[in-house]
C-alpha positions in Angstrom: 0.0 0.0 0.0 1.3 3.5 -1.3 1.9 5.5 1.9 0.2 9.3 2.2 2.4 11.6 0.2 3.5 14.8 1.5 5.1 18.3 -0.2 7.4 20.0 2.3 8.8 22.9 0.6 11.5 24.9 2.8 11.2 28.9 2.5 12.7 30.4 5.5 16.3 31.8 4.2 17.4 35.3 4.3 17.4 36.0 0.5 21.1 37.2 1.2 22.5 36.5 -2.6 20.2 39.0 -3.8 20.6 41.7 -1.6 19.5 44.7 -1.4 16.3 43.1 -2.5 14.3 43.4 0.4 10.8 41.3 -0.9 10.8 37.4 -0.4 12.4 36.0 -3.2 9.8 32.9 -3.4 7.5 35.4 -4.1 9.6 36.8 -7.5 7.5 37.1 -10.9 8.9 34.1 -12.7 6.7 33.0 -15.9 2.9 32.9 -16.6 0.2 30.9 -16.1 -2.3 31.0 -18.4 -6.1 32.3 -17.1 -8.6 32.2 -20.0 -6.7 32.5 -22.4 -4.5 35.4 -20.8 -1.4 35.1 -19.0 -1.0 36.2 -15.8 1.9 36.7 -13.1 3.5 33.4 -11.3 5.2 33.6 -8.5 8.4 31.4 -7.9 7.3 29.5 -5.3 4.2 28.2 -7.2 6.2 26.4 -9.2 7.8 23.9 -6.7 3.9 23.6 -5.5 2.1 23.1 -8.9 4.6 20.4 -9.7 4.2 18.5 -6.6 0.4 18.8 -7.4 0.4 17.8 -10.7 1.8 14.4 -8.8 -1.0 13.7 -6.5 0.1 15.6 -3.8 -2.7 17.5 -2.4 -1.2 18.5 1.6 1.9 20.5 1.5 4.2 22.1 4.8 5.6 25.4 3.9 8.5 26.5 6.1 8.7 29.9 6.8 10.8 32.1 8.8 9.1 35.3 10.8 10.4 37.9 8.2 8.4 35.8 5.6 4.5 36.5 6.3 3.9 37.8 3.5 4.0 34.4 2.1 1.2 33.5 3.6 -0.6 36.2 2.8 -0.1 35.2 -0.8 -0.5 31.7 -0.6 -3.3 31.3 1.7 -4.5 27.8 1.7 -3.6 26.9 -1.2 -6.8 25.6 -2.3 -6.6 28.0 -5.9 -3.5 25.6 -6.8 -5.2 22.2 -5.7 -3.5 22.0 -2.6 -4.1 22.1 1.0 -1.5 24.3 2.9 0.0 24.5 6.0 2.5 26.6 7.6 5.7 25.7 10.6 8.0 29.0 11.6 11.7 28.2 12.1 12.6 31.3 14.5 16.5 30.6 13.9 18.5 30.5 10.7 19.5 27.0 11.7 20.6 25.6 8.5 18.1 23.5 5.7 18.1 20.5 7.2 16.9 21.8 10.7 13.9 23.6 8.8 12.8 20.2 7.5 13.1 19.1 10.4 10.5 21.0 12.0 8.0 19.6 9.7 8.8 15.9 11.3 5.6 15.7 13.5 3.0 16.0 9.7 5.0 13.9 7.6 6.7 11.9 9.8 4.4 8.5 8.5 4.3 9.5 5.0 6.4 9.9 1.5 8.0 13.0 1.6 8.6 15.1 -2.2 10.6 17.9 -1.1 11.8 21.4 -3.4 12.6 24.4 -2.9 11.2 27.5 -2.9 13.4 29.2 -4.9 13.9 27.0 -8.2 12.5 26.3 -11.1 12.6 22.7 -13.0 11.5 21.0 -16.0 9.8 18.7 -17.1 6.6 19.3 -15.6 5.8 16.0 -14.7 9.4 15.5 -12.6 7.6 14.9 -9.5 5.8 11.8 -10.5 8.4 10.5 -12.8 10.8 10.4 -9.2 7.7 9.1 -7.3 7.3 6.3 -9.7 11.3 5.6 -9.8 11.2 6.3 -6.2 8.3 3.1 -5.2 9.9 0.7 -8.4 13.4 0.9 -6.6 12.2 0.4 -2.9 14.3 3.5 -2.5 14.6 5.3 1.0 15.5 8.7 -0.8 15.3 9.5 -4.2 17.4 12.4 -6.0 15.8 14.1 -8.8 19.2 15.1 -11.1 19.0 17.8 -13.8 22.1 18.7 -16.0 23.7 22.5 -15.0 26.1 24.4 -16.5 27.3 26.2 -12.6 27.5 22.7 -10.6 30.6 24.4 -8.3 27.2 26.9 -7.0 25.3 23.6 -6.6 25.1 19.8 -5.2 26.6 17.3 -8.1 25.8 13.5 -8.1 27.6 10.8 -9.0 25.6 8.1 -9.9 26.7 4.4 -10.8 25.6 4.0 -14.0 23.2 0.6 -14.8 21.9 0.7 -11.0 21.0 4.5 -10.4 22.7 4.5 -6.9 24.2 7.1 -5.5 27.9 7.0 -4.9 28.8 10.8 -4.0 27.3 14.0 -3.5 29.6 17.1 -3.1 28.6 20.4 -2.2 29.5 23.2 -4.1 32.8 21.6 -5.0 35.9 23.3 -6.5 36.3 20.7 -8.6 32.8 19.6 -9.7 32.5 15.6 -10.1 29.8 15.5 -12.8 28.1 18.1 -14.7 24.7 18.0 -13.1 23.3 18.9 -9.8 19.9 17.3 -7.4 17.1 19.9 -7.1 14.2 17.8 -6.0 14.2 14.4 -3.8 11.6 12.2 -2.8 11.7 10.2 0.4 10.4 7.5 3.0 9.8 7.3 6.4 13.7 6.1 6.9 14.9 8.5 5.7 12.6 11.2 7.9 13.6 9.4 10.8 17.0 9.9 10.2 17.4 13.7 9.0 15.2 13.8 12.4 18.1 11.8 14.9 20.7 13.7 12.5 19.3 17.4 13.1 18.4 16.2 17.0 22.4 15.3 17.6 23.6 18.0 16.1 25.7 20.0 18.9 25.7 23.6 19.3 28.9 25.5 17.7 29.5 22.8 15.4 28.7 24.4 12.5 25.4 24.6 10.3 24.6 21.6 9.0 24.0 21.0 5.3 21.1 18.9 3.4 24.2 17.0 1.9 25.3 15.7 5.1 22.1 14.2 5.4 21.8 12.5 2.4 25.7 11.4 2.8 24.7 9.7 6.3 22.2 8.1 4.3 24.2 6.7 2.4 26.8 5.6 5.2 23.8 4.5 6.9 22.8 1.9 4.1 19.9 3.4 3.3 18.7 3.0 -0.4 19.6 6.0 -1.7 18.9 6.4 -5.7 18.9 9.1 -8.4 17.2 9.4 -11.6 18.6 12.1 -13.9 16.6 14.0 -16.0 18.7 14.4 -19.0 15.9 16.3 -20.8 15.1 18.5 -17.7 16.5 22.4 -16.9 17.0 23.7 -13.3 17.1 27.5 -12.5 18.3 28.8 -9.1 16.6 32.6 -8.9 18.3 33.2 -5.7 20.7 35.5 -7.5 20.1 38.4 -10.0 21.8 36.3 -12.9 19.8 32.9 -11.8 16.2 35.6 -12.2 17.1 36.4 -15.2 18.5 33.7 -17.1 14.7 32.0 -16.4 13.4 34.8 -17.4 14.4 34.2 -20.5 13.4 31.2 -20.8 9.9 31.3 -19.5 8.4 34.8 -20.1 8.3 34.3 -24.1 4.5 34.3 -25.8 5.4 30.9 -26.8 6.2 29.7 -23.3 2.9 30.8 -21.7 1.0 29.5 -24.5 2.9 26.1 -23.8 
């Protein structure tokens, strides 16, 4: 039996890459979506949401921080995108891994898809192309892998080819392993429970912890951990000025509304 699945989309960082922007970042004018027969504005974050929708996933956990209201002003309940939403506050800038963490006590029994609220991906149907890969390979965690020309910004995967397991993931390395980078993952219970132990041992002054850690202790743990790249898929970070604009380009074109 397929367990309940679950968005959790993290949204609580400080936007510092684009400074001195001042507005939420998730909430940046990225593409159209098309309204009878006229296009109209799309935030960022809607995005990562109408993907995960468009998947079957109809409860999502937004993570905000307390600077970041405003995106729940915007997003509401989510019910005009098909989903029902809920909101957790990390008060503390305490690292990715720690704001997932605070949706443990929703999700906890379910399959977690996870993005964030910053990027944009294609194909449209990435989200249930991982969940399908994701339930066929028994998979703990599942690493959706799109090709990227900056992977020394990013996360790159190595990936044993035949098998789809992961061997490595680097973050933002010098010297960049592969040419591609994770943006989206899908996971089980496992692996909830152990970003959970993981963020609950962490000790103060250690450092922030990464989401890569994670996914490495997965790996160390045994845990199945699998990718599937998307050769024919694009992924756009708009947390800087040049990541806004290069998508820009690419979605707000007559043709690509129209799409």
């Amino acid at each position: 039996m397929t367990s309940r699945r679950f968005g959790v989309v993290p949204a609580a960082g400080t936007g510092s890459r684009l400074r001195p922007y001042r507005a939420p970042k998730e909430l940046i004018q990225v593409g159209y979506r098309t309204v009878d027969g006229r296009p109209l504005p799309k935030a960022a974050v809607e995005h990562v949401l109408g993907a995960m929708g468009r998947a079957g996933v109809d409860s999502a956990v937004l993570v905000l921080s307390p600077e970041k209201t405003e995106l729940l002003r915007y997003l509401g309940s989510g019910r005009h995108l098909g989903l029902d939403l809920g909101y957790v506050c990390q008060e503390e800038p305490l690292g990715l891994p720690h704001a997932l963490d605070l949706a443990y006590p929703f999700v906890a029994d379910g399959t977690v898809c996870m993005g964030m609220a910053d990027t944009v991906f294609t194909p449209d149907d990435c989200y249930a192309r991982l969940l399908e890969f994701h339930d066929r390979h028994r998979a703990d965690l599942s690493l959706g892998v799109f090709p990227t020309e900056n992977p020394r910004a990013l996360a790159p995967v190595v990936i044993e080819p035949g098998t789809h397991r992961v061997l490595a993931i680097v973050d933002k390395p010098e010297h960049p392993p592969a040419e591609n980078t994770w943006g989206i993952a899908v996971w089980s219970p496992a692996f909830t429970r152990l970003l959970h132990d993981v963020v609950g041992s962490a000790r103060p002054g250690q450092g922030e912890l990464v989401l890569t850690d994670v996914f490495v202790a997965a790996v160390a743990a045994g845990l199945t951990v699998r990718a599937l790249p998307f050769t024919d898929g694009e992924f756009f970070d708009i947390g800087t000025p040049e990541g806004v604009l290069r998508v820009r380009e690419r979605l707000e074109t007559e043709d690509a509304w129209r799409s």
